[in-house]
C-alpha positions in Angstrom: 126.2 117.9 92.4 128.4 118.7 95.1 127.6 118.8 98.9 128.5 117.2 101.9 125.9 114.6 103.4 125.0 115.0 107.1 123.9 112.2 108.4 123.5 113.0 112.8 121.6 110.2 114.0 123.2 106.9 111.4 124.8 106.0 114.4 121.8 105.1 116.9 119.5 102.0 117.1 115.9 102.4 116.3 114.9 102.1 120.1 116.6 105.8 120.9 115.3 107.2 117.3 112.4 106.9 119.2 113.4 108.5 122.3 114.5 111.5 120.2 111.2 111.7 118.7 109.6 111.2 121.6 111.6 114.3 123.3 110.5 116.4 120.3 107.1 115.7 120.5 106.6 114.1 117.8 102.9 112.1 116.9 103.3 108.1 118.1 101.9 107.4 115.0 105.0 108.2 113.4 107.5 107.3 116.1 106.1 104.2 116.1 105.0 103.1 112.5 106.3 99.4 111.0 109.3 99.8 108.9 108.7 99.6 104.8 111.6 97.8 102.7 113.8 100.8 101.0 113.3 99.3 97.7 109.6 99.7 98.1 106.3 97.5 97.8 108.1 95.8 94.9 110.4 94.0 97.0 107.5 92.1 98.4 106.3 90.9 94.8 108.4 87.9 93.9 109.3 87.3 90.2 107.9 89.3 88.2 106.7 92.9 88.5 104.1 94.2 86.8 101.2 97.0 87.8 98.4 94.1 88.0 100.9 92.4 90.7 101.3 95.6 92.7 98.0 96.7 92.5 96.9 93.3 94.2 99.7 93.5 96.9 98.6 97.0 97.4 94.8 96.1 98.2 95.4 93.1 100.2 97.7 94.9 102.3 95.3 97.8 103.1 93.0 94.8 104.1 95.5 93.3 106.5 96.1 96.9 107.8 92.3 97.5 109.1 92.2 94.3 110.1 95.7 94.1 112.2 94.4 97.8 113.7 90.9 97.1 113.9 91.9 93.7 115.9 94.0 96.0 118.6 97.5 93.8 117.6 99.0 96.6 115.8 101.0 97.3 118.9 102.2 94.4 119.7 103.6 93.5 116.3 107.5 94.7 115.1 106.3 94.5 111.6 103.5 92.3 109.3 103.0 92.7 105.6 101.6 90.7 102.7 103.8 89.0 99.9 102.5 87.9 96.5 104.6 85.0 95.3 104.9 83.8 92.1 102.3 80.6 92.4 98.7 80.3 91.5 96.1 78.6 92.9 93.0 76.6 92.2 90.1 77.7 94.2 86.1 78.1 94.1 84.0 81.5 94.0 80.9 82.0 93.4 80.6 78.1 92.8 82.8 78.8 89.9 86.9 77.2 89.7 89.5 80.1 89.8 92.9 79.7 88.6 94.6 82.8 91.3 96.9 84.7 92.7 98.0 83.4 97.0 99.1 85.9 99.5 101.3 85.4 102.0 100.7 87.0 105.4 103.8 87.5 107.7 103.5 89.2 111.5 106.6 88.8 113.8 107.1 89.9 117.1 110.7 91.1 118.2 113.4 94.0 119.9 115.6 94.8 117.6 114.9 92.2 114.3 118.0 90.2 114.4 115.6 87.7 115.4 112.5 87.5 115.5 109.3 84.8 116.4 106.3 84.4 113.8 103.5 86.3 116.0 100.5 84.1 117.2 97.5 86.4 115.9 94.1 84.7 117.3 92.9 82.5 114.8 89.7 84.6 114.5 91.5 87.6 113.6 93.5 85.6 110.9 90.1 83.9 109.5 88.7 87.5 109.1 91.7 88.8 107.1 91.6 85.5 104.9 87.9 86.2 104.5 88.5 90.2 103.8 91.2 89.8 101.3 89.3 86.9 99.4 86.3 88.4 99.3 87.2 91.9 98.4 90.6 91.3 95.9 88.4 88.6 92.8 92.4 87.8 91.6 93.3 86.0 95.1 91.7 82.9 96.3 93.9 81.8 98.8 96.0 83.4 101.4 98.6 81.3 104.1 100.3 82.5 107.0 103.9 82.1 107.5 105.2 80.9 110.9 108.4 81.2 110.3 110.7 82.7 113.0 114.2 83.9 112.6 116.3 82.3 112.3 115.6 80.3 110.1 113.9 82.5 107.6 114.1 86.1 107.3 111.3 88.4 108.2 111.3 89.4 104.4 110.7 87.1 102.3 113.5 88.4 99.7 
């Protein structure tokens, strides 16, 4: 295939992407939505991959999603996700043991992501989105919050 790749904008930081949206009118919704990992949801799934994995991660992040918007921190976060890594857990439901799945919740606040400070979410909000993805996701039966800032960590996990 040959063309030539045009790529205008490479050069700016995501603060004045936004300005240029902004000056084109474009919906906030989109100026301002949380950045998703190029390799896609996968990236957040560690060890293996398979559909059953992903289709977890996929549900318990549309859970922390209402939540984190129906809470009113949406705004105030530079990015949050879920991570399914590859450990199991013992748990109790419906006063039976489980043997599942844990999911990682991460929220950071920062300006540009070099660094980047684990975001304090109320406790009552973080409760709720335990309770949400628990209740409504019967392979997860625990769920943890990481306060890690950066650095040390990453804000992915991989």
């Amino acid at each position: 295939m040959d063309f030539e790749l045009l790529e205008p904008l490479r050069e700016l930081y995501k603060e004045q992407v936004r300005l240029v949206g902004e000056a084109l009118g474009l919906p906030k919704s989109l100026i301002y939505r949380h950045p998703f990992p190029g390799p896609g949801l996968a990236v957040r799934v560690l060890g293996e991959v398979t559909k059953e994995k992903l289709d977890t991660l996929r549900k318990a992040q549309a859970v922390l999603d209402r939540e984190i918007l129906e809470s009113g921190w949406y705004d105030n976060l530079w990015q949050y996700f879920c991570v399914l890594p590859n450990v199991r857990t013992v748990g109790v439901k419906d006063g039976r043991r489980t043997y599942g799945h844990l999911i990682g919740v991460r929220a950071v606040l920062s300006s540009d992501a070099m660094v980047a400070k684990w975001a304090p979410i109320p406790h009552h909000v973080l409760d709720r989105i335990a309770l949400k993805i628990t209740e409504e996701i019967p392979q997860v039966n625990r769920v943890v919050y990481d306060i890690t800032s950066k650095p040390p960590g990453t804000i992915e996990w991989e």
